[in-house]
N, C-alpha and C positions, 0 to 999 in steps of 0.2 A: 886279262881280266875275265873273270866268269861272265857268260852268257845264258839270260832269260828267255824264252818263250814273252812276248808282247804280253799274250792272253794270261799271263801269272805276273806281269808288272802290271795289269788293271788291276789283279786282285792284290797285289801289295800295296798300293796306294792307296784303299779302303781300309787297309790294314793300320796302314800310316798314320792315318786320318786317324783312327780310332786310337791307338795307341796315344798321339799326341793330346786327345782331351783327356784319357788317362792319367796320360803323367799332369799335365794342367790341374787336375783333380785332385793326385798326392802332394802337388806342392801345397793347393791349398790347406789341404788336410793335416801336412804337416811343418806348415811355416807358424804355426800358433799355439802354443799350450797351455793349459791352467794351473798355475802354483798357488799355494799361499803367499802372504806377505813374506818378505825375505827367504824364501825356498829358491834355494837352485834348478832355476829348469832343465829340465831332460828330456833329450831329443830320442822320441820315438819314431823308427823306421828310419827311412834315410834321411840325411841331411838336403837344406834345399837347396845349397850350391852340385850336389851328386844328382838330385832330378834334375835342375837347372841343364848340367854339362848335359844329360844323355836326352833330357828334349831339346839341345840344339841340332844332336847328332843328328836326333833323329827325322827334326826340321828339314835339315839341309838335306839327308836320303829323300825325303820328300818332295824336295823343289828338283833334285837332280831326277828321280824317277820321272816325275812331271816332264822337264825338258825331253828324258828320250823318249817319252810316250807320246809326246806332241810331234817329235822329229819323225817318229816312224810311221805316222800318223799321217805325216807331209810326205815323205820319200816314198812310201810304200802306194801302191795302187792295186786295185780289184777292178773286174773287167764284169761291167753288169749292162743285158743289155746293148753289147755292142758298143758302146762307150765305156772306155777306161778312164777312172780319175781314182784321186787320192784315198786313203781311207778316210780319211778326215771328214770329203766332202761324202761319203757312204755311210758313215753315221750320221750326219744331220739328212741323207736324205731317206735313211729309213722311218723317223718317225712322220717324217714328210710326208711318205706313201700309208702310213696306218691312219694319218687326221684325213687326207683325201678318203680312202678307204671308209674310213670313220662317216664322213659327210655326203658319199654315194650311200651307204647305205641310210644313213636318213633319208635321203631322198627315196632310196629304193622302198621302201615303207608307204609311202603315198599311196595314196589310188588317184588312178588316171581322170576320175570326176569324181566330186560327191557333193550331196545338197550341203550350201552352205545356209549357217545360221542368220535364220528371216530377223529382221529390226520389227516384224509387224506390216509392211506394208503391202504385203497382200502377194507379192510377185516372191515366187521362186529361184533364186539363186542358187546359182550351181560357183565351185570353187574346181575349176581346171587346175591340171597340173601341165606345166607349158613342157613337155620334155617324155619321155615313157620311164617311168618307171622300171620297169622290168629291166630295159637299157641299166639304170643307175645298178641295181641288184650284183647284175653281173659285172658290171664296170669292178663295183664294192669286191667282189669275190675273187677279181683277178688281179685288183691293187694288192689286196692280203697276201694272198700267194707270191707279187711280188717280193714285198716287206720283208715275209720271211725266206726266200730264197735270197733275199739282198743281207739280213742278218748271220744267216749259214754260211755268208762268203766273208763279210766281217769276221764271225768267229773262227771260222776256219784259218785264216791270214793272222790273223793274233796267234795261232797257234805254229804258225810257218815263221812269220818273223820275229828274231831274237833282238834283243838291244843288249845292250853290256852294260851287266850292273850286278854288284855282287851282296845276293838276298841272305848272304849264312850268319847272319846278323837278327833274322827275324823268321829263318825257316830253318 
């Protein structure tokens, strides 16, 4: 059997995907026509058992892609960090490191004191920030860097590992 690149069976799966509302869309389009009274209907474009048969084909390429992109997903591991794990769990932990990233840098935004707003009773309040800022900034700066050096090893390994699936159907 032919063998894909990983990183070209993600993009055939958006393919898939897309394809399948497509064809969902011709059938509607063409399971219904307008005659007159007593006029023999005529089937424009394909028939809906011929969309029918090629969106199941193309269903089942779908659920089979699915399986070996989940499989390789499981079997295959990236080495980040010193720690090796699955790709699986290196894509749910890259957006991981962009929302922490995400939330030092709010933090890093703060200022270290500032006057907080008086109700009126006469006394100045200040709004500490319990933590340094500047710390959060750089935290934020070198989470990012992670992220994407942890992405670059994702896409890089989609690109090293093959599954077996044969795409000459749709490329």
């Amino acid at each position: 059997m032919k063998t894909i690149p990983l990183a070209e069976g993600i993009k055939l799966k958006s393919i898939l995907t897309k394809k399948i509302q497509e064809l969902v869309y011709e059938m509607r389009n063409n399971a219904y026509v307008i005659v007159e009274k007593g006029e023999t209907p005529k089937q424009s474009g394909r028939s809906i058992r011929e969309i029918e048969a090629e969106l199941a084909q193309v269903r089942k390429d779908s659920r089979t892609l699915d399986k070996l992109i989940y499989r390789a997903n499981i079997d295959n591991t990236i080495e980040f960090q010193g720690q090796v794990m699955p790709i699986v769990e290196a894509i749910e932990l890259a957006p991981q490191l962009r929302a922490e990233a995400s939330l030092c840098k709010d933090f890093g935004r703060a200022e270290k004191e500032k006057v907080y707003t008086a109700t009126g009773e006469g006394a100045i309040l200040y709004e500490v920030a319990m933590y340094d800022p500047a710390e959060y900034r750089e935290r934020a700066n070198k989470l990012e860097k992670e992220a994407h050096r942890l992405s670059n090893l994702i896409n890089a390994k989609n690109y090293e590992v093959h599954i077996e699936f044969d795409d000459s159907n749709y490329f």
